[in-house]
C-alpha positions in Angstrom: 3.9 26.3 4.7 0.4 25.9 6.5 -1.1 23.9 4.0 -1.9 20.4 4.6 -1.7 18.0 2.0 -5.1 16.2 1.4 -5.0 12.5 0.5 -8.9 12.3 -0.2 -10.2 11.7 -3.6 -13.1 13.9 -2.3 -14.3 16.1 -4.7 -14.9 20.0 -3.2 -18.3 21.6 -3.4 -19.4 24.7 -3.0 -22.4 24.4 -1.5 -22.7 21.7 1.3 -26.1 20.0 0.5 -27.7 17.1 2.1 -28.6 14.5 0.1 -31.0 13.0 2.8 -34.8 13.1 2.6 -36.9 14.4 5.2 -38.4 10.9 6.6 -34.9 8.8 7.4 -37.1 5.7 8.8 -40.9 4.4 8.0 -41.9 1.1 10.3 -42.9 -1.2 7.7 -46.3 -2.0 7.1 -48.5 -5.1 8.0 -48.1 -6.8 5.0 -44.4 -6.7 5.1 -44.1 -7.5 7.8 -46.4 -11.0 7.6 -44.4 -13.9 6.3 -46.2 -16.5 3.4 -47.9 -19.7 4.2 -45.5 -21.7 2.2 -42.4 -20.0 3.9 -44.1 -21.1 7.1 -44.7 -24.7 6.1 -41.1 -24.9 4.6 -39.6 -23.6 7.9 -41.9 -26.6 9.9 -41.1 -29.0 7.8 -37.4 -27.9 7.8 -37.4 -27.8 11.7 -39.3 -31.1 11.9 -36.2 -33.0 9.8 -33.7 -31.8 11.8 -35.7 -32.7 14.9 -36.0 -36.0 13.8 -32.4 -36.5 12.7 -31.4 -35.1 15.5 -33.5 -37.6 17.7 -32.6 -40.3 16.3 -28.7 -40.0 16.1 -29.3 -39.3 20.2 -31.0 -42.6 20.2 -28.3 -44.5 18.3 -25.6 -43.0 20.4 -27.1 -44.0 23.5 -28.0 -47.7 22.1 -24.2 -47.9 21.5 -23.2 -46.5 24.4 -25.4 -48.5 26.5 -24.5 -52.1 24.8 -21.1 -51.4 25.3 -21.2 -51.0 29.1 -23.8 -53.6 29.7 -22.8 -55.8 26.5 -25.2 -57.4 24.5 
């Protein structure tokens, strides 16, 4: 027996066509690629939050830290 059992679900064709089109990959375009104002002021603002959370936990952990070597 030379036959091989095939375990693919692959249908058979008789003609091997290519489905893909003749341009694969366009750069995108200006206006794609710009981003809107609001999604701009949203990420600042976003950004700007987590900045200031950020700065002020820093600030509490080193009060702590501080008055509990030096005391208070």
């Amino acid at each position: 027996m030379n036959q091989y059992p095939s375990h693919s679900n692959m249908p058979t064709f008789v003609k091997n066509e290519s489905n893909t089109k003749p341009v694969l990959y366009q750069h995108p375009t200006a206006k794609e690629m710009r981003t809107s104002r609001w999604a701009k002021i949203k990420a600042d603002i976003r950004d700007f939050l987590i900045f200031i959370v950020i700065a002020i936990a820093c600030w509490m952990l080193i009060s702590v830290l501080l008055t509990a070597a030096f005391g208070g």
